[in-house]
C-alpha positions in Angstrom: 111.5 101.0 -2.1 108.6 103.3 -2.4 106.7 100.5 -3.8 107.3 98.3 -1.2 106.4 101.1 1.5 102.9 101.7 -0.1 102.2 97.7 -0.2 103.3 97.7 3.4 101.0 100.4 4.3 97.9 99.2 2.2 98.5 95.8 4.3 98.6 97.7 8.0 95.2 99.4 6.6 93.5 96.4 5.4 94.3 94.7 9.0 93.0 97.8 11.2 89.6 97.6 8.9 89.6 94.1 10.0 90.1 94.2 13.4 87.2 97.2 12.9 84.8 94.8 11.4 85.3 92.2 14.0 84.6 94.5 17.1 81.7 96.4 15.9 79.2 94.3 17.4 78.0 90.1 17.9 76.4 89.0 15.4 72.9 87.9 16.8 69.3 87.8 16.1 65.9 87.8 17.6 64.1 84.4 18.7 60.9 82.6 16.8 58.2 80.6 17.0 57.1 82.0 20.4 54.0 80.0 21.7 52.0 79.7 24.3 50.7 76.7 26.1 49.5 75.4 29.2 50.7 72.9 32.0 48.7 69.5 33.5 47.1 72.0 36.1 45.9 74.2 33.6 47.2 77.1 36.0 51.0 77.7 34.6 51.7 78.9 31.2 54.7 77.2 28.8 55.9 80.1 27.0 58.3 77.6 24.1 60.4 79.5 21.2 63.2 78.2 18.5 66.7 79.3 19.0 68.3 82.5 16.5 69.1 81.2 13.3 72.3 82.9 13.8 73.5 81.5 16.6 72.9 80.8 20.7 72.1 84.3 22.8 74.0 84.2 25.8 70.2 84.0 27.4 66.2 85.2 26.9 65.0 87.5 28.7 61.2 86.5 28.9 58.5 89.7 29.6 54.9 89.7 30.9 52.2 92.1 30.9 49.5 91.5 32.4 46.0 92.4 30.9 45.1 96.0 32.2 49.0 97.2 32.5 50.8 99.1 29.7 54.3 97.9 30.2 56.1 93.8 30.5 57.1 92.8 33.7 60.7 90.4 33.4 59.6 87.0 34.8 62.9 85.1 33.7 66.2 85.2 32.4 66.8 81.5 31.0 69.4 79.4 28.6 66.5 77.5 27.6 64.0 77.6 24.8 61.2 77.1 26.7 59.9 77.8 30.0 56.9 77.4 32.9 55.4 80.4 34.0 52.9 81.0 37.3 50.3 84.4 36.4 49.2 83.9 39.7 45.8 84.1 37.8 45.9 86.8 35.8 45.8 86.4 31.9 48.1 88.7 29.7 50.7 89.0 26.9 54.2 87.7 26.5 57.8 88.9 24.9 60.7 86.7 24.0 64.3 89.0 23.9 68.0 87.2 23.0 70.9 88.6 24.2 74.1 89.2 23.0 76.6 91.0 25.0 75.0 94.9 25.4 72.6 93.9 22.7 68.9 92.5 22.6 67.1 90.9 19.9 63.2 90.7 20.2 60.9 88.2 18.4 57.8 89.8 16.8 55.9 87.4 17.9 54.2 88.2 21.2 51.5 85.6 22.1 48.6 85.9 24.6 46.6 84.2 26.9 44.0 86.7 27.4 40.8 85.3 27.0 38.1 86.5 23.6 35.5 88.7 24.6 32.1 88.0 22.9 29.9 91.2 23.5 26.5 90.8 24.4 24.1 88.3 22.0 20.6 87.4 22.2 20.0 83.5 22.1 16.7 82.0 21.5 14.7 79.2 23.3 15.2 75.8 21.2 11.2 76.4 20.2 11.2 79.9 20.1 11.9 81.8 16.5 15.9 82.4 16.2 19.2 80.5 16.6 19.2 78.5 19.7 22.6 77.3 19.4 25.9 79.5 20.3 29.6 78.8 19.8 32.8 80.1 19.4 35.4 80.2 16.5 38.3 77.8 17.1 40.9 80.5 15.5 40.2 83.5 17.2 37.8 83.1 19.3 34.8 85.0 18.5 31.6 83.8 19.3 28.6 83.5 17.4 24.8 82.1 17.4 23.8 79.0 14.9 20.5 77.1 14.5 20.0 73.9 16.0 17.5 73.0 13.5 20.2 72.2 10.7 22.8 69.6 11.4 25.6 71.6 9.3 25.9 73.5 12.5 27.0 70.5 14.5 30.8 71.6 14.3 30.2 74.4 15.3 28.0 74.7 18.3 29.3 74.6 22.0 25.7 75.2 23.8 22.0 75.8 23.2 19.0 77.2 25.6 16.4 75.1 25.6 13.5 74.4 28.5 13.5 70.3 27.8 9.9 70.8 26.8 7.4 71.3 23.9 7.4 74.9 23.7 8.7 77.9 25.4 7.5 78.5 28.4 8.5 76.4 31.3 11.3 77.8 33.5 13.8 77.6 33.9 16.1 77.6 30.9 18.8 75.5 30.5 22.7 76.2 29.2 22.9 72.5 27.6 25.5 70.4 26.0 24.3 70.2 22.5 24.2 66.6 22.2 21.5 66.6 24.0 19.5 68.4 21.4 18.6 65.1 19.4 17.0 63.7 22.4 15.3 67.3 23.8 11.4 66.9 24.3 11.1 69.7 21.6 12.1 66.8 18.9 13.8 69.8 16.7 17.3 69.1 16.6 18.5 66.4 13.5 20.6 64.0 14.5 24.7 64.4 13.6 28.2 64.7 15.2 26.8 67.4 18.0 30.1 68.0 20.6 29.9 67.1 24.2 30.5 70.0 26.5 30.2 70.9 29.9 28.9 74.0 32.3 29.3 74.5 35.8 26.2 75.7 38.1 26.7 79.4 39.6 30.5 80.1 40.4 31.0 80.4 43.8 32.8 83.7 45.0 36.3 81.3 46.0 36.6 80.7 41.6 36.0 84.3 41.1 36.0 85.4 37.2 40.5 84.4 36.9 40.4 81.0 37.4 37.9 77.9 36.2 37.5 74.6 38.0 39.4 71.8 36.4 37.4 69.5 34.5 35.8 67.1 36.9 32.1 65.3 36.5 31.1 66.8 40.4 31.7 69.8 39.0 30.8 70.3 35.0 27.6 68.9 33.9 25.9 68.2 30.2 23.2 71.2 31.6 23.0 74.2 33.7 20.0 75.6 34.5 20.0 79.6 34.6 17.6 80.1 38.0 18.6 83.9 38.4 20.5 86.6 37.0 23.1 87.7 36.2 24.4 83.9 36.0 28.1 83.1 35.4 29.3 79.3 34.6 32.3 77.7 33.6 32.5 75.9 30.5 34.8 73.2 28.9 34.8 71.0 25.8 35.7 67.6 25.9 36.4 66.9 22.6 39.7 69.9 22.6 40.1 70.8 26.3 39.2 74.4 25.8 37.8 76.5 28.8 35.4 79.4 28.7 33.2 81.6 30.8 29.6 82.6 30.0 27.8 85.3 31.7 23.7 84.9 31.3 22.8 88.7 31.6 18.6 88.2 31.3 16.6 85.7 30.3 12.9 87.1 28.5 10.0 84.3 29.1 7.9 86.3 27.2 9.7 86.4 24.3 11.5 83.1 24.7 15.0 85.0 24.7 18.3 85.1 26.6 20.8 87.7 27.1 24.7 86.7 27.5 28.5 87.6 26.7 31.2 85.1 26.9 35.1 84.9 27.4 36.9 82.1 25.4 40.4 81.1 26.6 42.0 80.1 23.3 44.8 77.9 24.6 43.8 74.5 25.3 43.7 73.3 28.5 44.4 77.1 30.5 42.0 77.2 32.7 42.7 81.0 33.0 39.7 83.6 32.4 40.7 87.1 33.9 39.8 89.8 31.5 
């Protein structure tokens, strides 16, 4: 009998440990994959994730902090894996949470849409000594100056200065596409695969520095010229529907040279630019 009373006992024990296993929590994990993308307007962001590997949250709670503020704002609870969000403008970084009961999983991923500041660069005159071309990385952003004299630098260019003239010193300079630089007056530039961009003229107050003009052949042309300073234009490439803004800080006659830092909105298509 005393046998049977200790096999008894073990059995109550192992089924109170069970019932201890099963309510100490759900099982649940954090979301992945979080990207970001933009909508047909170029205005909204589509924040897009994969589900938990171990199993549908009961919902996401998606975050948003806008660039400047030090802590998320909640902009949605959702069942979904995916979701359109209006900034209202402004540019910033985003958080992905499952939830499980009383408990939150969050992804490590936290993509942003804040555009890539390029500080200040000198770029030369298409005649003048010095890289004439400018463009920016497609990975993270940066920006950097190339010569338009070599046709290896045809992937890689987005604009060059150049006065559409045999030397340096007619004004004023121009922001151009650089396809145009096989045809320029200045008979420098080799041909090759140059891209096809486009710049707006000055940016009226209503556009501000948050939000570009959609693409739109009224409004972005192959070349801008820079008649004062400081000049700030829109830019877009045709080619991959990225957006950017350039800021011409001074432009040097005398020694064939202009001053400028750029933004570069790496989401294609987002036409958003507050920084």
């Amino acid at each position: 009998m005393k046998k049977l009373s200790f096999v008894l006992a073990a059995g109550a024990g192992a089924a109170v440990l069970l019932l201890s296993v099963q309510s100490c929590g759900i099982l649940g994990g954090p979301p992945t994959g979080i990207q970001v993308g933009a909508d047909a307007t170029g205005l909204r962001v589509m924040v897009v994730w994969t589900a938990p590997a171990e199993g549908a949250p009961d919902k996401y709670l998606v975050h948003f902090r806008p660039v400047g503020d030090t802590g998320y704002q909640l902009v949605a609870e959702t069942t979904a894996t995916s979701l359109f969000h209006d900034p209202q403008g402004a540019t910033g970084t985003y958080r992905v949470t499952a939830r499980y009961g009383g408990d939150d999983y969050e992804a490590e991923e936290t993509p942003t849409t804040v555009p890539v500041y390029s500080d200040t660069v000198t770029v030369a005159e298409l005649d003048a000594p010095g890289n004439s071309g400018f463009g920016w990385s497609r990975n993270d952003g940066t920006g950097g100056t190339y010569s338009m004299l070599d046709a290896g630098s045809a992937d890689y260019v987005d604009f060059y200065v150049t006065d559409f003239a045999v030397g340096s010193n007619r004004l004023p300079y121009c922001v151009a596409s650089p396809n145009r630089g096989p045809d320029d007056e200045a008979e420098l530039v080799p041909d090759g695969t140059w891209r096809t961009n486009g710049f707006t003229d000055s940016m009226p107050s209503s556009w501000g520095e948050d939000t570009l003009p959609a693409i739109s052949p009224d409004i972005y042309f192959d070349y801008t010229p820079i008649d004062n300073t400081p000049y700030e234009m829109g830019f877009y490439s045709v080619a991959d529907e990225y957006y950017g803004f350039i800021r011409v800080l001074g432009v040097n006659s005398g020694t064939a040279e202009v001053t400028l830092e750029t933004w570069f909105q790496l989401v294609p298509g987002l036409r958003l630019v507050a920084h």
